[in-house]
N, C-alpha and C positions, 0 to 999 in steps of 0.2 A: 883716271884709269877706269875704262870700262867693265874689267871682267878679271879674276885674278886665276890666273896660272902659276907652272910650275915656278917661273924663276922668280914671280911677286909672291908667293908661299916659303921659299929661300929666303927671299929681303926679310919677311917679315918672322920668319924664326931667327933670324940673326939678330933684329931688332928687339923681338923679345929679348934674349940673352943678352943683350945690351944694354935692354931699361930695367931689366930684375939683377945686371953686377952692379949700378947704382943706386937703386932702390936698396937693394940685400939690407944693409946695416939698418935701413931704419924699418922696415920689416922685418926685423928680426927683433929689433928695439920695442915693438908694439903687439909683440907676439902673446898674447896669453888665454888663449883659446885654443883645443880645448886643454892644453899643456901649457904654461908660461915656460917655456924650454927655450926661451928665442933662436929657433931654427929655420921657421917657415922660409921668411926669406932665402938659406941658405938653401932647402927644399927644393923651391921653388926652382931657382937659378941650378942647380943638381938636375932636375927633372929634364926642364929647356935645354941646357947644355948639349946631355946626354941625348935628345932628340935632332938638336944642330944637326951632332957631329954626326949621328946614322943618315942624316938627310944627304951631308955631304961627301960621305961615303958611297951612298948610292944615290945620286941624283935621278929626280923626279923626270918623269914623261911628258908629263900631265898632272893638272890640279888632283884627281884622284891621287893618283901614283904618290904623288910628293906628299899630300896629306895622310895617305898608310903609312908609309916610312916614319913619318913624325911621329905618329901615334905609337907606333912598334917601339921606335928610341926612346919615346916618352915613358911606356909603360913598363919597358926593361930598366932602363936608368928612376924609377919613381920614386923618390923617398918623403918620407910622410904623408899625413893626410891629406898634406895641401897640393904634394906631386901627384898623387894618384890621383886625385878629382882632376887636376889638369891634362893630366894622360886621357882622361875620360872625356874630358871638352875635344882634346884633339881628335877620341879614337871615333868621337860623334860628329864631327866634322867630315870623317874620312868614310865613315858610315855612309850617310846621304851625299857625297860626291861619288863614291862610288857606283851608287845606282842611279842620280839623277844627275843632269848635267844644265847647262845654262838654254835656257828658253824651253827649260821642262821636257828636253830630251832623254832617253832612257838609254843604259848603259855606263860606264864609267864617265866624268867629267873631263875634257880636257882642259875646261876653264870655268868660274864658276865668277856668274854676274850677281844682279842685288837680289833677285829673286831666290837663283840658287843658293846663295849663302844665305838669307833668310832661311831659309826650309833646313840647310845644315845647322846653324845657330840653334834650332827646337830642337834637332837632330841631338846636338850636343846636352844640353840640358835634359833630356831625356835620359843619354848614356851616363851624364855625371852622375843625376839621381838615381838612377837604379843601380849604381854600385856603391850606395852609402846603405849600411845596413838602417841607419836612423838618422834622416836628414834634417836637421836643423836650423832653423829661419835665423838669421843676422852672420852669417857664412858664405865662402864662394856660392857655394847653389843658391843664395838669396838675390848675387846678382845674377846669376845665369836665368834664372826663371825670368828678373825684369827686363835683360837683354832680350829674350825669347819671345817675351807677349809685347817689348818694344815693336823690333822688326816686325813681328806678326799683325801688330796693328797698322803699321806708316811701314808697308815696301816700295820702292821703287830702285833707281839705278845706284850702281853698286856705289856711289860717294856715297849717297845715303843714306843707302843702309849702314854702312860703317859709323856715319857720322850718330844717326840714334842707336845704335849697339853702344857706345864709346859715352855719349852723356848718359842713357839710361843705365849704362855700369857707376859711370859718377853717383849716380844721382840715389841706388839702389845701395850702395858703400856708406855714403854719410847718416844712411839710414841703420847700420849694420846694430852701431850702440843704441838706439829703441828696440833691437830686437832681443838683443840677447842681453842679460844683466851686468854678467862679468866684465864686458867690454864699455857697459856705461858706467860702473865701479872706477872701472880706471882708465877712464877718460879717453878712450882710443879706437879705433874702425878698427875692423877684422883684419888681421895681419894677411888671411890668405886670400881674403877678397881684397884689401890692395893689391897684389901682386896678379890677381887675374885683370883688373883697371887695368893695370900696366901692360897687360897682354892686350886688351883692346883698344886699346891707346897707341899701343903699336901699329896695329894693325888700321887705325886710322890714317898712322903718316905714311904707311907704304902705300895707302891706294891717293892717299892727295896731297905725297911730297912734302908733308906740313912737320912740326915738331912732335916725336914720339913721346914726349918726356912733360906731357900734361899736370900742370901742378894738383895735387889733391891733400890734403889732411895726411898725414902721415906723424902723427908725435909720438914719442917714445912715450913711454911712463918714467916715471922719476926714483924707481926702486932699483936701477940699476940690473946686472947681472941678477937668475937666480943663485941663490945659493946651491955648491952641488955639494956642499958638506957632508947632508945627512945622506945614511943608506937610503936606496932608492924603496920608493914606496910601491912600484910597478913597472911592467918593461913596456916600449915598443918594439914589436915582431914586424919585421914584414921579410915578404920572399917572394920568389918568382915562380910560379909551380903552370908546367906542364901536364898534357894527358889528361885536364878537365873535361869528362862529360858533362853537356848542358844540365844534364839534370842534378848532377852533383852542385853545380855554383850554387844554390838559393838552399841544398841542408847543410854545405861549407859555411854561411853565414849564419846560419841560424846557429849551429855550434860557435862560432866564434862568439857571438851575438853574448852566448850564456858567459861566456867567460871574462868576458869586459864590454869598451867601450870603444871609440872610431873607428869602428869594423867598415871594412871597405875590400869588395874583392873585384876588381877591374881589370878587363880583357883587353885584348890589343887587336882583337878581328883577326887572328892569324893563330888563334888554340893557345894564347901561352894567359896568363893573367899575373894579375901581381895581388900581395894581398897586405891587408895592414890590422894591428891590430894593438889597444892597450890593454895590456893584460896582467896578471901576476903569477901565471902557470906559462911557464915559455913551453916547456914539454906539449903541453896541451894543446898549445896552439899552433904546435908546428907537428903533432900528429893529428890534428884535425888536416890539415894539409894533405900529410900521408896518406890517409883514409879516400883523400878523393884525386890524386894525380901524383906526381913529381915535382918536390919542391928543390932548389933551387939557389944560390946565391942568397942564402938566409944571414940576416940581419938584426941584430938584437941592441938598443940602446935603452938607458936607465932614464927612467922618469923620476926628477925628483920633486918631495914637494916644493912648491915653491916659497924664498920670504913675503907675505902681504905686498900687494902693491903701497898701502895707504892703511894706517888705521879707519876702521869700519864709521863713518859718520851718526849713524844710529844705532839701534840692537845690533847686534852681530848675530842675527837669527832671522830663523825664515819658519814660515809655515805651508807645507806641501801636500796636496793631495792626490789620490788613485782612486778613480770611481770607474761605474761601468754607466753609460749614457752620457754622450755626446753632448744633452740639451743641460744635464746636471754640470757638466763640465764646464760648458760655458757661461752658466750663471756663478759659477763660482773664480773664473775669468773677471768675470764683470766686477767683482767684487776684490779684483787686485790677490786673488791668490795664485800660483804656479799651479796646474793640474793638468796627470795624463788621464786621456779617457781612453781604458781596455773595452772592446767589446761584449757584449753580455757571454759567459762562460770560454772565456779566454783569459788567462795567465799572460801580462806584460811579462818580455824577455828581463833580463837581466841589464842589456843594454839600455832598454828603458825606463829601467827605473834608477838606473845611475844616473842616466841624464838628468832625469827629474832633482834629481837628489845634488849633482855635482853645479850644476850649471846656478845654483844658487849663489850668490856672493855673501857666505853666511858660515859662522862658525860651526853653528847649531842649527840641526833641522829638523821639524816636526814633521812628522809622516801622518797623517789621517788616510787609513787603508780601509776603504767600505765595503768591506766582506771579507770572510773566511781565504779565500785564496788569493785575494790581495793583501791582506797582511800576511800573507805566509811568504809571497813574492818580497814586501815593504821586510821584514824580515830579515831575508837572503841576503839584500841589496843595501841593508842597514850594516852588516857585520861583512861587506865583502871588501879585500885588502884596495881597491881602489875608491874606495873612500876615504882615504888616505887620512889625515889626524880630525878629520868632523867628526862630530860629537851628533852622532843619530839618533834619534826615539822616536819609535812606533808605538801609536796612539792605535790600537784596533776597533773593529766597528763592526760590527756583524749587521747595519744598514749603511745605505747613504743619506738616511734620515738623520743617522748620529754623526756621521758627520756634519750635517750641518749644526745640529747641536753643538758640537766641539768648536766650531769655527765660530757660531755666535754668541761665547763665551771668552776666545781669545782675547787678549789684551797686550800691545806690544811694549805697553809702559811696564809690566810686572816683570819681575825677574822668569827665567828661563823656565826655570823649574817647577815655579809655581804654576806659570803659564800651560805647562805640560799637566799639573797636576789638577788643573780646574778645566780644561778641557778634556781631559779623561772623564775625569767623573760626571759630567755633562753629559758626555756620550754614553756612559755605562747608565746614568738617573732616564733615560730616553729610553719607553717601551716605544717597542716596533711592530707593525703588523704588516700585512702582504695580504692581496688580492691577487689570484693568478689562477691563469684558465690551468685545467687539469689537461694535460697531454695524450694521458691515455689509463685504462682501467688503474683503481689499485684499493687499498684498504688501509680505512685509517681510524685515527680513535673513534672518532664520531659518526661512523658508518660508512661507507662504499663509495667511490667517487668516479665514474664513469668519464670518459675523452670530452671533452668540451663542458663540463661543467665548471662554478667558478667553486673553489677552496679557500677559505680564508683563514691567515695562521696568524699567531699572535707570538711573539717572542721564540717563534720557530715550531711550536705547536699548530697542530690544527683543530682549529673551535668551530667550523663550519664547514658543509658542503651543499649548496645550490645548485639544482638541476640546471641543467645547460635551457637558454634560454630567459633565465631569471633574471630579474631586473639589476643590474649592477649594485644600482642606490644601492637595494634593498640589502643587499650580501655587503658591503661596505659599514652601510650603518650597524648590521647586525656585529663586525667587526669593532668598529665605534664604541660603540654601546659595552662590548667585552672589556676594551682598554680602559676606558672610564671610570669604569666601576670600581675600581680601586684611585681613581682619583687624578687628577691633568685639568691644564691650568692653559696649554695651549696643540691646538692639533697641527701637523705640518703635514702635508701632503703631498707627494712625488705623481704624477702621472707617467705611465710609459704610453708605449705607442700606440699600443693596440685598445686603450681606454677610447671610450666614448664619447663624442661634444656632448656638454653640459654636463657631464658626472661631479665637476666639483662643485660646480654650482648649485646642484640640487644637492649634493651631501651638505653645502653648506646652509641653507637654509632648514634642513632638518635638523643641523645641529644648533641651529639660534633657535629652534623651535623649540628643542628639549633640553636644552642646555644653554643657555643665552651668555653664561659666566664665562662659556668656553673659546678664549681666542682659535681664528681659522684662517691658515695661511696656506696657499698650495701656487706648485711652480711646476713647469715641464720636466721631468726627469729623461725621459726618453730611453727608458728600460726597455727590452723588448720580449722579455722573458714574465713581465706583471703589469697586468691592469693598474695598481697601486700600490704603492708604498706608502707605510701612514707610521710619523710616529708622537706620544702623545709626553708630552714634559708636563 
């Protein structure tokens, strides 16, 4: 097939619908992301169906034409998280056909060859992502990103491209369990990115006649059924809401965002959207709705916890962090812990720090929160009803010097609680100090501090202020030299961005100079709000 049109856009939604009624059961078998509810599959095949039958109802003109319709039936029929992201693969499909056509013609498509379905393919992965309020690596958007930079790197005519769309989704799936925990816990690939495979896999046999029904990993887990015994610990919401202004979508998520977790609000190119949401104030989330359009055929199902897939092979504990710096984040990455990076003076939503906190495959979770309004977030996020029976502690930090402190005390062989109790107190025995250019005029204990000079504060105090201009060293060591004084065995050192080449290096040799006892360890932090962060154990 050279080029797909409207009636290969029909073959190939009928073929979806086809390989997700046979898939369904064991996609629904391997479901436990980010719900063990095993529904995906049944989602899924909801989703496509409902898209069919609008297609068949109003048959396409044209590859455009036929791919709005899809999208519209997809978006109106969507249910769960894993229907709305595929609504959003179709409605980004139907996006870039609509404006671009085959051999990079402008206007609607009447057919779209390997180029134009490459350029729709980004199209789609675009539209998915920007309607997850917090998109998560080892998920459909894990494959859609590698189907995307597939095509994008190896285009040519349209077998081809289907054919690397179709192994780069394979290939992007087996990889789902290294990305996300839950899923390498219990032995299983993404339930929702199987069933987008099977959309590309479809879409392989309508352009080259072949088998749509590609073998791939698909194994249940061996805990059978959840259990729907207990009171539900949280709902899933979703509904169809009209009368959205664009500017309303992005503070409709961010409200949802506060209230729980796989917020997802997806348009269908024609004004209508659909939205999803887990949450444990249904009111809430269906007047956040109100607030911004006309909702709709609203839908409310009970999340329950689920039974363990498998007793926990080691600890049934985790250790998690919240810092501000990027470069601190990733060394703490490096070091095998779970960590989100907030921006400097930004507040993570609520959504994110669920995530942080749920996506662990852990009884018990240690929060190390590196400053005042992250543990006020770690907090929120620690006591909110979709955390459902975890057992949360918030360790606070008023640096992310203490957090490292806390972290190079953990020990996953000690019991839980002791573990929590020596890594607090590591954190709290760690003075902190701060180097940071001064903003703008003000008055502080130790005299006047004018716009660009450096301030340097010691356990949130200010012990110094150097005239702008001053040698960093010099305002550092002077800093140094305060912390010591009552005693430290080892200094750690945080650089942010706007620090100097060579400042640690020279601070360190001044401090083998005058203190040679004194261990000196420093690492990128990538603050952008302090020259340095120092703390002294």
């Amino acid at each position: 097939m050279r080029a797909l049109d409207e009636h290969a856009i029909t073959a190939w939604a009928a073929a979806c619908v086809h390989s997700l009624e046979v898939l369904c059961p064991a996609i629904n078998g391997i479901n436990v992301y980010p719900v063990a509810d095993s529904d995906t599959g049944s989602n899924l095949l909801h989703t496509m169906s409902g898209a069919h039958a609008r297609l068949a109802a109003e048959p396409g003109t044209s590859a455009a034409h036929a791919l709005s319709v899809l999208a519209r039936g997809a978006v109106a029929a969507a249910r769960g998280n894993s229907g709305v992201i595929l609504s959003q693969v179709l409605r980004g499909l139907a996006d870039s056909a609509g404006s671009t056509g085959s051999t990079g013609s402008t206007g609607p498509a009447a057919e779209l060859d390997g180029p134009a379905l490459a350029k729709a393919l980004a199209s789609a992965h675009r539209a998915a992502t920007d309607a997850v309020a917090r998109p998560v690596q080892g998920t459909m958007l894990s494959v859609l990103q590698a189907v995307a930079q597939a095509v994008a790197a190896q285009p040519g005519e349209l077998p081809d491209v289907v054919a690397v769309a179709a192994k780069a989704a394979s290939e992007a799936l087996e990889q789902t369990p290294h990305q996300l925990p839950v899923l390498a816990s219990a032995g299983v690939v993404d339930a929702g990115a199987r069933g987008l495979v099977a959309v590309f896999d479809a879409l392989a046999g309508v352009v080259t006649s072949g088998e749509t029904e590609v073998p791939h990993s698909c194994e249940a887990h061996t805990g059978g059924e959840p259990d729907t015994g207990p009171a539900p610990y949280a709902w899933e919401v979703m509904y169809l809401l009209d009368g959205v202004a664009d500017a309303e979508v992005p503070v409709l998520r961010r409200a949802l965002s506060e209230l729980g977790d796989s917020v997802t609000v997806a348009g269908d190119g024609a004004g209508g959207h659909a939205v999803h949401v887990h949450c444990a104030d249904i009111g809430a989330a269906i007047e956040a709705g109100l607030r911004a359009g006309r909702p709709s055929g609203i839908r409310v199902e009970p999340l329950i916890t689920p039974t363990p897939i498998e007793p926990p092979s080691g600890p049934d504990r985790a250790v998690v962090a919240v810092v501000h710096g990027e470069e601190l984040a990733a060394l703490l990455r490096d070091e095998g812990f779970a960590v989100l990076a907030v921006p400097d003076h930004a507040t993570p939503s609520v959504e994110e720090m669920l995530g942080l906190i749920t996506e662990r495959v852990a009884g018990h979770v240690t929060v190390l929160a590196g400053g005042a309004g992250l543990t006020r977030a770690a907090d929120d996020a620690a006591g909110h009803p979709m955390i459902g029976d975890r057992d949360v502690v918030v360790i606070p930090c008023a640096s992310p010097v203490q957090v490292l402190a806390a972290l190079a005390v953990h020990d996953v062989q000690r019991r839980a609680n002791d573990d929590v109790v020596a890594m607090a107190e590591a954190a709290a025995a760690t003075r902190r100090g701060e180097l940071v250019v001064a903003a703008e005029e003000s008055i502080t204990w130790v005299g006047r501090a004018h716009a660009g000079d450096l301030i340097g504060f010691v356990d949130g105090e200010v012990v110094l202020v150097e005239p702008e201009g001053a040698f960093p060293a010099d305002a550092a060591m002077g800093v140094l030299e305060r912390m010591l004084a009552v005693g430290g065995e080892l200094v750690t050192v945080l650089t942010g961005t706007e620090a100097p080449p060579g400042l640690t290096g020279e601070l360190r040799e001044r401090l083998r100079a005058r203190r040679p006892e004194v261990e000196f360890v420093d690492y990128p932090g990538g603050q952008a709000d302090a020259v340095l962060l120092i703390g002294v154990e």
